[in-house]
C-alpha positions, -999 to +999 in steps of 0.1 A: -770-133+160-752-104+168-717-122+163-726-134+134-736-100+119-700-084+134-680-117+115-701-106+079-697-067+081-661-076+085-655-101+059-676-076+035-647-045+049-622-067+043-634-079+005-636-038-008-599-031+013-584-053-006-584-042-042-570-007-029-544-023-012-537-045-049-540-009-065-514+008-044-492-020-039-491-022-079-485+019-081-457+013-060-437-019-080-441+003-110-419+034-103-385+032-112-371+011-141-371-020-137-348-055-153-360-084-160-393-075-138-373-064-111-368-027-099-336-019-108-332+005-068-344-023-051-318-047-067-288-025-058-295-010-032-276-028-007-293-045+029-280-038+061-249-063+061-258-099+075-221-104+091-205-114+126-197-079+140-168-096+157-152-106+127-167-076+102-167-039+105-190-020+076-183+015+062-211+011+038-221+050+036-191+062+036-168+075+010-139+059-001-112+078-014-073+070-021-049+079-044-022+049-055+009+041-074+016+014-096+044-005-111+029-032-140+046-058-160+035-077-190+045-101-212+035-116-249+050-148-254+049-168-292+061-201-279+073-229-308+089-261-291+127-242-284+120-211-304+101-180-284+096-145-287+089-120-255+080-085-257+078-066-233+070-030-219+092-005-210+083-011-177+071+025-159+047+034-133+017+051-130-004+070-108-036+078-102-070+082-078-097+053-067-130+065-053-156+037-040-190+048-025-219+017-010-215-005-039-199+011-066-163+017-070-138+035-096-099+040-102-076+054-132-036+052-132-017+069-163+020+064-166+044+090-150+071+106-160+089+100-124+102+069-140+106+057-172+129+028-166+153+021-193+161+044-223+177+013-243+137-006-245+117+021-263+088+044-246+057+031-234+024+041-229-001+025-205-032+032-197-055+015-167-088+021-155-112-004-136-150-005-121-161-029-091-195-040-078-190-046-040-213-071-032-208-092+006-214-123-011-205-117-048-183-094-062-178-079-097-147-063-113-136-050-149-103-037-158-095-022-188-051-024-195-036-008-223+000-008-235+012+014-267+051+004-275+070-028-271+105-042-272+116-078-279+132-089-249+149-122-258+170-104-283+189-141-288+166-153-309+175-129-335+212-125-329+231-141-298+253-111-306+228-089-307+245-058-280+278-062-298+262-046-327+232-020-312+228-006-281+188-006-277+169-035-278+147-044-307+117-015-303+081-025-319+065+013-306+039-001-333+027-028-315-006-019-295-016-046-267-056-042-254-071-060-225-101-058-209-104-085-179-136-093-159-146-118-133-173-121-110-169-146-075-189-160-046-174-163-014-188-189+006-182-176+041-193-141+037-205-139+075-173-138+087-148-130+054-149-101+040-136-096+005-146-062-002-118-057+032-092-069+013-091-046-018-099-013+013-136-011-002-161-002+024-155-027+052-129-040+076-121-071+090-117-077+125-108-108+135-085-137+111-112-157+084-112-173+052-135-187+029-138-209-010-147-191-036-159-201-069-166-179-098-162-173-134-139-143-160-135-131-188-110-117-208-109-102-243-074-087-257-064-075-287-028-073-303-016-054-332+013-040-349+020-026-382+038-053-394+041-091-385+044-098-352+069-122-359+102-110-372+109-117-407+142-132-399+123-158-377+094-165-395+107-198-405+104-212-372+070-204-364+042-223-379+023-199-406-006-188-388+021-174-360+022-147-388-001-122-381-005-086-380-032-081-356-050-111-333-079-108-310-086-136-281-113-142-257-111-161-231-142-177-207-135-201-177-142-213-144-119-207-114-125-221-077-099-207-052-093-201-016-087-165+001-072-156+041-068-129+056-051-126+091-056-097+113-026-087+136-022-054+163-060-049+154-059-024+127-028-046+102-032-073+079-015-100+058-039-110+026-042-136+001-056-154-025-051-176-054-080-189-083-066-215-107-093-223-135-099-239-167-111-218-197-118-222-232-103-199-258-110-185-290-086-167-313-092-146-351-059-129-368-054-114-397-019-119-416+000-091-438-014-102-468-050-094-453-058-131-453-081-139-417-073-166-398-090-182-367-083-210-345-110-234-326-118-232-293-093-245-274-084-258-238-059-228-215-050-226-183-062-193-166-060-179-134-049-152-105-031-147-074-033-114-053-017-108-018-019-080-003-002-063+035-020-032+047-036-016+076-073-006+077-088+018+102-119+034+113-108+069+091-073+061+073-065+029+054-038+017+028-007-010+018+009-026-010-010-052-030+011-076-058-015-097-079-006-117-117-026-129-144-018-158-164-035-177-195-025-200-217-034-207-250-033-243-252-031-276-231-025-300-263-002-279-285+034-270-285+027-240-305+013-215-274+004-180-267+013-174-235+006-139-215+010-127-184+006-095-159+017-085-131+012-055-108+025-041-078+002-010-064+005+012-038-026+034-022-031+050+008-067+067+016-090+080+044-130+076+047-149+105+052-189+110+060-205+115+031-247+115+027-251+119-016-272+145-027-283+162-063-281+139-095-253+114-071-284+106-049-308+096-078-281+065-084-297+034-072-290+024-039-266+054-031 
């Protein structure tokens, strides 16, 4: 009787805890903002790395900071069976500072007046600034690329005689090129490879590893001058929506791609990857005349390679990173847009201990 007595007078304590406990769990989940039902600090606020110490070291609350150099090439191509035209930058580096804290990191180059490579192609001026999510198993990155001032670099196609009669190239400082390029990738064996390691952003890899990735970008650009794009003289050539004063693109696809990194004298490392895809792309132009033109999706190539040789330590880390993006306009066309973009960058940083405080520590996650 007795037990039976004990077993109700709990069951009774239990029944009133419990919609207390409902109460305060539901005062709790309702602080913060929250997306899509989920709070928005718990979502970024990164858990205590699941890796294989022996392959992965984590810097995860420490700050990141580095300056770098960078040397960039691009290229706009208008390709018509035998007939092409490439501009091109006057190709000048550019400097500038990268910070990266937990999950969040942030760099800005502008060009430098150190260099300004060849007074015959025109001036130049570039602008780059990107923003990274650094997660172990996916990873985010935007980058924002602009160039103001292009010259024709092919200068046959208007005149195989072309120096015998100028000394400078044909300048377009009208033409303004726009890119903004985002991608986001899973890596498969994130226990053991770490890609956050291999662009110096909060971790360090240990021992040799690789892994798949798969993952998906995006790139918008915009191209405009204040005239055609296509030279008057070789209009003719071209098929009549070539001519356009201004043409915006986006591109979406899906790339798959494999990345290594191998480890050597502990603290050095050689670094690489490469993710071919397939994406479809959408362009609208307008011509001189004001007339808009746009052209159905259509079937491109897409893709990037990066490699990078650095060293990575407990405090200091830094190298030399080269890394090229390529699209394509078309698969089924001999008329093609082709662009490309390559970049050589330099950085060299240190890690410091670093707890956030003020309005920095009301950042989620940080």
């Amino acid at each position: 009787m007795q037990f039976r007595l004990i077993m109700i007078l709990m069951s009774v304590a239990l029944l009133l805890n419990r919609p207390a406990e409902a109460q305060q769990d539901t005062t709790q989940q309702e602080k913060g903002l929250k997306i899509l039902g989920i709070n928005l600090d718990t979502l970024l606020t990164p858990k205590p790395p699941r890796v294989d110490t022996t392959y992965i070291v984590s810097y995860n609350k420490m700050l990141h900071v580095h300056l770098l150099l960078e040397d960039t090439d691009y290229a706009l191509r208008f390709i018509n069976n035998d007939r092409r035209l490439i501009y091109k930058p006057n190709i000048s580096s550019s400097a500038g500072i990268g910070i990266s804290y937990s999950w969040l990191s942030f760099d800005a180059t502008l060009r430098t007046k150190a260099r300004s490579a060849h007074d015959n192609r025109g001036k130049t001026d570039q602008v780059r600034f990107g923003v990274s999510l650094n997660g172990r198993k996916v990873q985010f990155n935007t980058t924002y690329q602009q160039y103001k001032g292009l010259y024709l670099s092919n200068t046959d196609v208007l005149d195989a005689n072309w120096f015998q009669q100028s000394d400078i190239y044909p300048l377009r400082p009208d033409i303004n090129s726009k890119t903004l390029y985002s991608r986001l990738y899973y890596t498969f064996n994130n226990e053991e490879f770490s890609h956050p390691a291999t662009t110096f952003k909060r971790e360090r890899q240990v021992k040799s590893a690789g892994s798949f990735l798969v993952g998906g970008t995006f790139v918008y650009s915009q191209v405009q001058g204040d005239s055609s794009l296509v030279p008057a003289k070789v209009q003719s050539y071209f098929p009549v929506e070539s001519n356009l004063l201004r043409y915006r693109t986006t591109n979406y696809s899906l790339n798959v791609g494999y990345a290594y990194t191998f480890v050597f004298k502990r603290y050095f490392f050689v670094s690489a990857s490469f993710r071919p895809g397939l994406g479809l792309r959408h362009q609208t132009g307008i011509m001189p005349n004001g007339t808009s033109t746009a052209i159905p999706l259509k079937l491109g190539l897409q893709g990037d390679g990066r490699g990078t040789l650095g060293f990575n330590s407990n405090k200091y880390y830094g190298g030399i990173t080269a890394s090229m993006l390529y699209s394509s306009s078309s698969l089924v066309s001999n008329n093609r847009q082709h662009s490309y973009y390559t970049e050589i960058q330099v950085l060299f940083g240190r890690r410091f201990g670093y707890k956030a405080k003020g309005i920095i520590s009301k950042v989620p996650g940080f």
